[in-house]
C-alpha positions as CSV (number, residue, x, y, z in Angstrom):
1,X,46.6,126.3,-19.8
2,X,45.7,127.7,-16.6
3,X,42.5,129.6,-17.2
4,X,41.3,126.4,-19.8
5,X,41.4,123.9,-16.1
6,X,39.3,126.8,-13.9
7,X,37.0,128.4,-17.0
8,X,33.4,127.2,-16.4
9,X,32.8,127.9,-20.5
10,X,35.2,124.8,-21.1
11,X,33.6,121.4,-20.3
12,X,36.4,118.5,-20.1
13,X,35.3,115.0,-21.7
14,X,37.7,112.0,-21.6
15,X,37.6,110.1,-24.5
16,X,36.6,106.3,-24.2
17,X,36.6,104.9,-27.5
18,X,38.9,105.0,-30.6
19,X,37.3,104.2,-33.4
20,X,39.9,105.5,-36.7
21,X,37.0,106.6,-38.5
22,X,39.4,108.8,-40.6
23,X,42.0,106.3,-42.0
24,X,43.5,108.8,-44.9
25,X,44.0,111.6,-42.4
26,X,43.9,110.7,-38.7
27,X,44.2,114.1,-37.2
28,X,40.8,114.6,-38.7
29,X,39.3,111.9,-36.0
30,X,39.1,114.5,-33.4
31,X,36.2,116.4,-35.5
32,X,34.6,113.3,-36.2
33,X,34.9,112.6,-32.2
34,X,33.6,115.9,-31.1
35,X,30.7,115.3,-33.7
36,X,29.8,111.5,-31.9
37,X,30.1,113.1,-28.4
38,X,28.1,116.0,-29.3
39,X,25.3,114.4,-30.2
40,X,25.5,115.9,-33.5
41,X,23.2,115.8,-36.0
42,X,25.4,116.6,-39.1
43,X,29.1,116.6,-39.2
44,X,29.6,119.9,-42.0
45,X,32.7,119.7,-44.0
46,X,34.5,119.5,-47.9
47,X,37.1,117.6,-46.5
48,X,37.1,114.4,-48.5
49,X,38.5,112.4,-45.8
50,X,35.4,112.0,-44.3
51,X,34.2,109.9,-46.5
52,X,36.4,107.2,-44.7
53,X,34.2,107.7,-41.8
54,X,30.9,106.7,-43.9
55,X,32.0,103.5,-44.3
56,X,31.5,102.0,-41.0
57,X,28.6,100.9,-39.8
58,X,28.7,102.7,-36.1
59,X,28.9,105.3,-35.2
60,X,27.0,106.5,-37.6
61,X,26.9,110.3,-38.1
62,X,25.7,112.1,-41.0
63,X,28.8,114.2,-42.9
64,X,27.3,116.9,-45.2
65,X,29.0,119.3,-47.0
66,X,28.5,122.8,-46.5
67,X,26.5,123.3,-50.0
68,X,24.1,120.8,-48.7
69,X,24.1,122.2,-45.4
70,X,23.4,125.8,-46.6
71,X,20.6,124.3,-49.0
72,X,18.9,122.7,-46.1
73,X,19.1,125.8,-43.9
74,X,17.8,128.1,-46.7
């Protein structure tokens, strides 16, 4: 755990908000989080749990699968 507290390629964000976007799976939050706080555009994924997460009305972040994602990129 040392060298993750002194590395400068690791960036440390506290986490303000709790939102259980991800009811059916709440481990899954933690990508959804890292998606909100990075600004993402798309959130790429198959898992079906997501969909939990388009239900609510903020934050909004666009989930995609990777089919979609490839045929956007192509």
């Amino acid at each position: 755990m040392e060298i993750f507290a002194v590395s400068p390629d690791i960036i440390c964000k506290r986490i303000y908000y709790n939102w259980n976007a991800i009811i059916s799976d709440k481990d899954d939050n933690k990508f959804f989080y890292a998606a909100i706080a990075g600004n993402a555009d798309y959130l790429v994924t198959n898992d079906g749990h997501f969909q939990d997460a388009q239900k609510i009305g903020f934050p909004r972040i666009n989930i995609i699968t990777a089919d979609d994602f490839l045929s956007m990129v192509q």
